[in-house]
N, CA, C and O atoms as a GROMACS GRO file, in nm:
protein
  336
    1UNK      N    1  17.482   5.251   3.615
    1UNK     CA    2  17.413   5.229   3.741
    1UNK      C    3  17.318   5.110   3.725
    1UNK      O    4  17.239   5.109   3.630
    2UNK      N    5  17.324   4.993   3.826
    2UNK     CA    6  17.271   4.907   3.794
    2UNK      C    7  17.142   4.905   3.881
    2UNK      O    8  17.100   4.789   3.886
    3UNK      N    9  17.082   4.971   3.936
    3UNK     CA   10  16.994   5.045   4.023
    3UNK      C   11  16.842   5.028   3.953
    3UNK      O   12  16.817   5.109   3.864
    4UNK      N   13  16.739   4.928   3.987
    4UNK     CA   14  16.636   4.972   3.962
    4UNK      C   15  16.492   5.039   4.014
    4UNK      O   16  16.388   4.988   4.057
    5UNK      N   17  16.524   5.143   3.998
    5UNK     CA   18  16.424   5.223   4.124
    5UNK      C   19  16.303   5.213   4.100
    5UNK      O   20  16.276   5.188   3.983
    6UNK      N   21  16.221   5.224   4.169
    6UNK     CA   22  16.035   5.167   4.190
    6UNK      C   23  16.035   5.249   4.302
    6UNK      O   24  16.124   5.268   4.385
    7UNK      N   25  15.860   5.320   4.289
    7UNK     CA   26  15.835   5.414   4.382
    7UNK      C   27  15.846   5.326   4.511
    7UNK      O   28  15.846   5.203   4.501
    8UNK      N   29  15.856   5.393   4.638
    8UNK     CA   30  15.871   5.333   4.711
    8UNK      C   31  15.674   5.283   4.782
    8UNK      O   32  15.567   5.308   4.726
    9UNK      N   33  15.699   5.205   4.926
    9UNK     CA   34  15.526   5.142   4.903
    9UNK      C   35  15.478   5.246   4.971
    9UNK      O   36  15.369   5.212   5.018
   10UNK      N   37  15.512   5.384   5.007
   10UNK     CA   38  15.409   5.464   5.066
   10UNK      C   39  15.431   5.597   4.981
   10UNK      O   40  15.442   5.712   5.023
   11UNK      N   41  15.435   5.556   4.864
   11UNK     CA   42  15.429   5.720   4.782
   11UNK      C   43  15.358   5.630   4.624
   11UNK      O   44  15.395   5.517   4.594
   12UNK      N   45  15.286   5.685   4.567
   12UNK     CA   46  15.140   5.673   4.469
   12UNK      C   47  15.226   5.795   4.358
   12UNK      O   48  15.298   5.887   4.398
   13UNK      N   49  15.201   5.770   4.248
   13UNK     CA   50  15.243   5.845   4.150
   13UNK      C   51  15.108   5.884   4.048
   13UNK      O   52  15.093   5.799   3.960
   14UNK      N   53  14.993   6.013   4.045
   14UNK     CA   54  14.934   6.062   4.019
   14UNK      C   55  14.923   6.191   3.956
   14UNK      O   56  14.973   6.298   3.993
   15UNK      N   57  14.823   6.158   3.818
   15UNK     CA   58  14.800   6.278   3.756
   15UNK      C   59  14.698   6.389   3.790
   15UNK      O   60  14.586   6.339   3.784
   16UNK      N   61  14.692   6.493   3.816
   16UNK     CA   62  14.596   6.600   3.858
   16UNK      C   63  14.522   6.672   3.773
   16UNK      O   64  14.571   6.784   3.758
   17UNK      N   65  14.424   6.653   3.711
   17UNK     CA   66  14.389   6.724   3.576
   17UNK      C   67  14.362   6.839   3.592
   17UNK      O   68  14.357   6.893   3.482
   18UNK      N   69  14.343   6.903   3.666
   18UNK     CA   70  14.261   6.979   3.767
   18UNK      C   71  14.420   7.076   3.725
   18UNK      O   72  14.420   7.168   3.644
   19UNK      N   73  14.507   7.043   3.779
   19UNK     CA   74  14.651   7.144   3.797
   19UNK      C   75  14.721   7.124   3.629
   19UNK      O   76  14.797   7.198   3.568
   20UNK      N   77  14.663   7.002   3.591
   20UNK     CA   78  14.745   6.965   3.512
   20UNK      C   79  14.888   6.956   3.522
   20UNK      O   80  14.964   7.036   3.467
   21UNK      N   81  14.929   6.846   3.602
   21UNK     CA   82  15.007   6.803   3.692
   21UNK      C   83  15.059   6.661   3.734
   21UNK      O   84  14.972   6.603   3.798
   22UNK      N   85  15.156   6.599   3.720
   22UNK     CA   86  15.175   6.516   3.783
   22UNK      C   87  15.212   6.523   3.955
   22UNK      O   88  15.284   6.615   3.992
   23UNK      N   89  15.164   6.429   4.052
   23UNK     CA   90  15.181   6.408   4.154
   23UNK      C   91  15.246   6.354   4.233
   23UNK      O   92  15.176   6.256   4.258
   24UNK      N   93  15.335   6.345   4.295
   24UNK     CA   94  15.395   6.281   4.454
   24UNK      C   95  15.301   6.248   4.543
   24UNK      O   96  15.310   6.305   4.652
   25UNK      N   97  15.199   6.161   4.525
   25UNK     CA   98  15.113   6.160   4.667
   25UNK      C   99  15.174   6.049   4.839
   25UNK      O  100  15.174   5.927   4.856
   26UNK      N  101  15.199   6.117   4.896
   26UNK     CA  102  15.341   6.060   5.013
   26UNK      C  103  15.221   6.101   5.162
   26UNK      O  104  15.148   6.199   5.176
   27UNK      N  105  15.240   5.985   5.252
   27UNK     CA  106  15.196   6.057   5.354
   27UNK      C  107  15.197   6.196   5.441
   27UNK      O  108  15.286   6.224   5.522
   28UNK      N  109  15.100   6.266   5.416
   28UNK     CA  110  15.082   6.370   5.451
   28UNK      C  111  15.116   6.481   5.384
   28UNK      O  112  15.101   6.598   5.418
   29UNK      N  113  15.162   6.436   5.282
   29UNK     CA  114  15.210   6.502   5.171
   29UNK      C  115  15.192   6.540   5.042
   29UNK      O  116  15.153   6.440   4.982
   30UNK      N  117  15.201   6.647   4.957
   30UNK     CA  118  15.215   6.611   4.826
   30UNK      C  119  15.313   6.664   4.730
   30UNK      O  120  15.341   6.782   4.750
   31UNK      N  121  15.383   6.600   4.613
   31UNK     CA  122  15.482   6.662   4.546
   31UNK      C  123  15.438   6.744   4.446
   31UNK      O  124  15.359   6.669   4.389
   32UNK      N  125  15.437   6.812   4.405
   32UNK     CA  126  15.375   6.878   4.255
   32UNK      C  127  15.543   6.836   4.131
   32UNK      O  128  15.651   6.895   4.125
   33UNK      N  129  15.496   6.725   4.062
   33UNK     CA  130  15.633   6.768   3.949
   33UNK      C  131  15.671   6.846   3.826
   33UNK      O  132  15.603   6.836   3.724
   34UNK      N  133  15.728   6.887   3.829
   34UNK     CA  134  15.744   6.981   3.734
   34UNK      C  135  15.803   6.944   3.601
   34UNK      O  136  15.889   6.856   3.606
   35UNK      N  137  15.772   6.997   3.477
   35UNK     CA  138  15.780   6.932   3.326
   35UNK      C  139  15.778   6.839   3.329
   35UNK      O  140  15.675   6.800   3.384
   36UNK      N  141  15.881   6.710   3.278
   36UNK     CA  142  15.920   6.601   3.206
   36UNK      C  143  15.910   6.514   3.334
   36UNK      O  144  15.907   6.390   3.332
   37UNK      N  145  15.904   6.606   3.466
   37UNK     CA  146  15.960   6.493   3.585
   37UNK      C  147  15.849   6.368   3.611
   37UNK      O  148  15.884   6.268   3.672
   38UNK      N  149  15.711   6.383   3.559
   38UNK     CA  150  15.593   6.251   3.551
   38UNK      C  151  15.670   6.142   3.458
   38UNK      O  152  15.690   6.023   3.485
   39UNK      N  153  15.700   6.200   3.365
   39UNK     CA  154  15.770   6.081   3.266
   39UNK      C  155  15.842   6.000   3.296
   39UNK      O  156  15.826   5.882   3.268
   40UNK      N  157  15.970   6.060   3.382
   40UNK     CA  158  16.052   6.011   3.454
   40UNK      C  159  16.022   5.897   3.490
   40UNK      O  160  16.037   5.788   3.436
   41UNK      N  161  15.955   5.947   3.642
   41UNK     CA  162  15.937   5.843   3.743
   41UNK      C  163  15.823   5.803   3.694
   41UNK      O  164  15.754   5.782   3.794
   42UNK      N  165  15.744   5.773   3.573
   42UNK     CA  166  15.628   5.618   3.558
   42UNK      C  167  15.727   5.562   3.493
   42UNK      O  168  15.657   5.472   3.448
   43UNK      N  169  15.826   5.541   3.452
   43UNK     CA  170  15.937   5.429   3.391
   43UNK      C  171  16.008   5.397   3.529
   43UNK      O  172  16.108   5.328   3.508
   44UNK      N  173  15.993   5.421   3.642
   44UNK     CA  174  16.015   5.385   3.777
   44UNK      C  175  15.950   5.278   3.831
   44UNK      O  176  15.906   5.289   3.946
   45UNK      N  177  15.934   5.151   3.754
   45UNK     CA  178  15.840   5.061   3.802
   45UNK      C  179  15.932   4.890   3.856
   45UNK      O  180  15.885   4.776   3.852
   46UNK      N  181  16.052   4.927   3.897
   46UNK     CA  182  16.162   4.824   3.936
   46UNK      C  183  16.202   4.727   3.807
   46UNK      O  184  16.282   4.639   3.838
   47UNK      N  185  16.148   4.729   3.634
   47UNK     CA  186  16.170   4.660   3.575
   47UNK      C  187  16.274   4.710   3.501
   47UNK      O  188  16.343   4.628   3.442
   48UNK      N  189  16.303   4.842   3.490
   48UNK     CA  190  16.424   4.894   3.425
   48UNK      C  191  16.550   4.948   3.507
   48UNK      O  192  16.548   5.020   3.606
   49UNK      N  193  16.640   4.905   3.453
   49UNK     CA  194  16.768   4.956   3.520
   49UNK      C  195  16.817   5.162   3.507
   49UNK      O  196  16.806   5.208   3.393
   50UNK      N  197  16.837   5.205   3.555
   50UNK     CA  198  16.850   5.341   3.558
   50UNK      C  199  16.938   5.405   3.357
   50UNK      O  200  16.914   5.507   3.293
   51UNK      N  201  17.025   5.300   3.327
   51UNK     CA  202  17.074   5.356   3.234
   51UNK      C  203  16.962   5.291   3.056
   51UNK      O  204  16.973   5.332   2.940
   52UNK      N  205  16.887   5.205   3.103
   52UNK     CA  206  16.739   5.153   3.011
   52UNK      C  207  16.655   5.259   3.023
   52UNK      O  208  16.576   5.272   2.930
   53UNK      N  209  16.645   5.380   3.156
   53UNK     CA  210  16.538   5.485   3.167
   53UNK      C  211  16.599   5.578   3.094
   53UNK      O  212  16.522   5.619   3.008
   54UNK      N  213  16.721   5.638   3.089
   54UNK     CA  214  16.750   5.697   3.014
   54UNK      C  215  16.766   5.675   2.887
   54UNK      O  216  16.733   5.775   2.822
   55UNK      N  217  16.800   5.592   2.825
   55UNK     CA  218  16.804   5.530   2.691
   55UNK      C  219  16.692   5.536   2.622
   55UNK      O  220  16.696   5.538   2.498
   56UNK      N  221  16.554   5.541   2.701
   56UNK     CA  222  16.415   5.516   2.662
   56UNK      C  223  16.369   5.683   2.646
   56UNK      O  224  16.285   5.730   2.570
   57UNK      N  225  16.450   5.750   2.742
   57UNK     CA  226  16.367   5.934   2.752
   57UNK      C  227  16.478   5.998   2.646
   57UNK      O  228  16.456   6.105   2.589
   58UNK      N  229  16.627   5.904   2.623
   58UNK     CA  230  16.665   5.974   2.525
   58UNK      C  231  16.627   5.924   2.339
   58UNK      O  232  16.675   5.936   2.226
   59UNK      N  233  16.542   5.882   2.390
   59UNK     CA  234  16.430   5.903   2.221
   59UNK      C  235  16.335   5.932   2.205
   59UNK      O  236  16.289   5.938   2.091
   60UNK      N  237  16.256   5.967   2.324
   60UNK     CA  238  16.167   6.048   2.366
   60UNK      C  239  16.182   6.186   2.327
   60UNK      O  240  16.115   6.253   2.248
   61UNK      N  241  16.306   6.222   2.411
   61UNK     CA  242  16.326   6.377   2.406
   61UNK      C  243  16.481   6.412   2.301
   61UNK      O  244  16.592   6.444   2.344
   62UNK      N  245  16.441   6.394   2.171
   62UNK     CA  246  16.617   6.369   2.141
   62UNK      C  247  16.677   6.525   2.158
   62UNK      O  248  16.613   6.629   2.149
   63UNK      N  249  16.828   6.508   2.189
   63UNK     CA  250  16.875   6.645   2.232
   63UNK      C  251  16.868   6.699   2.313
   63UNK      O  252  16.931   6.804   2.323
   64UNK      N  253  16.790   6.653   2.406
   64UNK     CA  254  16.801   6.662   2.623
   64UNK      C  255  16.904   6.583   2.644
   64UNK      O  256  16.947   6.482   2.589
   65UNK      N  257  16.947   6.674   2.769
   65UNK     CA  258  17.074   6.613   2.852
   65UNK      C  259  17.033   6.519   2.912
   65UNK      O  260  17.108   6.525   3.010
   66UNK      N  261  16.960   6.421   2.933
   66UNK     CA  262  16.903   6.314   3.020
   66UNK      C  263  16.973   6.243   3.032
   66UNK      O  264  16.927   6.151   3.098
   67UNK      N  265  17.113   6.221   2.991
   67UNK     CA  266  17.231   6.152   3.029
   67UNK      C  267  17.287   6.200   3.156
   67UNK      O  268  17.322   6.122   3.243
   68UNK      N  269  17.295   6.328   3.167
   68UNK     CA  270  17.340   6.397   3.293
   68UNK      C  271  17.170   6.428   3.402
   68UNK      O  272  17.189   6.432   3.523
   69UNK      N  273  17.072   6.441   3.368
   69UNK     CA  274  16.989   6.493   3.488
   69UNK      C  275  16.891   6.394   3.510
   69UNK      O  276  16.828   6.413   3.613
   70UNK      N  277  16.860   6.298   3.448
   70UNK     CA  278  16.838   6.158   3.504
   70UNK      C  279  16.864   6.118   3.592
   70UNK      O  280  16.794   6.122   3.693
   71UNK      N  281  16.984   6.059   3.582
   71UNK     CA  282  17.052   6.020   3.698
   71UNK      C  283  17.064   6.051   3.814
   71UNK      O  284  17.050   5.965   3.901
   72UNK      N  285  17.090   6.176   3.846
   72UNK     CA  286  17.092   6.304   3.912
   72UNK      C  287  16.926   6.311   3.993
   72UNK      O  288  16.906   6.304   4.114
   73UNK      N  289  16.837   6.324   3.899
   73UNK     CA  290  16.703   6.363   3.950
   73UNK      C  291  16.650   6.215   4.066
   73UNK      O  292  16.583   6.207   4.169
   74UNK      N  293  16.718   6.125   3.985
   74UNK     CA  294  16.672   6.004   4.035
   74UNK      C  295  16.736   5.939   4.155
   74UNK      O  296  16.683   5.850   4.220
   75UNK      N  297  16.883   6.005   4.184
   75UNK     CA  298  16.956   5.992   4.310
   75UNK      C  299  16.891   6.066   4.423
   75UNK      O  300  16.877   6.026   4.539
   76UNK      N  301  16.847   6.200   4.362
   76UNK     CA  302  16.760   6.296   4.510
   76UNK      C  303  16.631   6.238   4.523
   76UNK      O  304  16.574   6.258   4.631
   77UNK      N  305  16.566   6.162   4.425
   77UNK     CA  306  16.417   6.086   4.483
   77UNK      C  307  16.436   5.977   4.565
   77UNK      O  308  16.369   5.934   4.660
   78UNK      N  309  16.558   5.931   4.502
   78UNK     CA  310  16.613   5.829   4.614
   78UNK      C  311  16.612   5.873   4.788
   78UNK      O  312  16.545   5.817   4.874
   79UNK      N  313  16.700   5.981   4.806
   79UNK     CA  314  16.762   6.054   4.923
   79UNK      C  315  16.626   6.092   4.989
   79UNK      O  316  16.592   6.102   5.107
   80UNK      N  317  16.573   6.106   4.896
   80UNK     CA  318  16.422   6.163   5.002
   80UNK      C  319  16.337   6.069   5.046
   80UNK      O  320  16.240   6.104   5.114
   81UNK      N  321  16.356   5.948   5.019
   81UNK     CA  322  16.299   5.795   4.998
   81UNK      C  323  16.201   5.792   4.939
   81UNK      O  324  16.128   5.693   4.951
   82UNK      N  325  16.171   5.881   4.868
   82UNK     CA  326  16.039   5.785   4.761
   82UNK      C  327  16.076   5.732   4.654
   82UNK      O  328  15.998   5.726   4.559
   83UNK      N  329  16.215   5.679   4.643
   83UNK     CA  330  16.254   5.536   4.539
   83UNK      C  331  16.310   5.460   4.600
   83UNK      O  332  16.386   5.490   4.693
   84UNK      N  333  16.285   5.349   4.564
   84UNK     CA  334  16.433   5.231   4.668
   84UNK      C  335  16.505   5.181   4.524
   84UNK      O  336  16.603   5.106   4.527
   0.00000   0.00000   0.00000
């Protein structure tokens, strides 16, 4: 996938110390993410190509499927538009 996704310009990517939490902050909205999903999307900054994000979380996390739910996670942030 030659796709480089960057939050989109009306969604903010924030930590909550408070929840201990990463954030979705979206108009009118907020995402709460769950485990690994902060990691994810701050390598979401339009300079890496989708298969460089995985390459980078698979040495991060060795022995996660992040070959298969990467991709995947990062197509439905798409669909919801907070990636272009």
């Amino acid at each position: 996938m030659t796709w480089r996704p960057v939050l989109s310009r009306s969604v903010m990517l924030r930590h909550d110390s408070v929840r201990s939490a990463d954030l979705l902050l979206l108009p009118e909205r907020v995402v709460v993410l769950c485990g690994n999903a902060g990691s994810v999307v701050r390598l979401c900054d339009g300079s890496r190509e989708v298969d460089e994000i995985v390459a980078e979380l698979g040495e991060r996390f060795p022995g996660a499927p992040v070959a298969d739910e990467v991709p995947a996670f990062l197509t439905a942030l798409r669909k919801e538009g907070w990636l272009q």
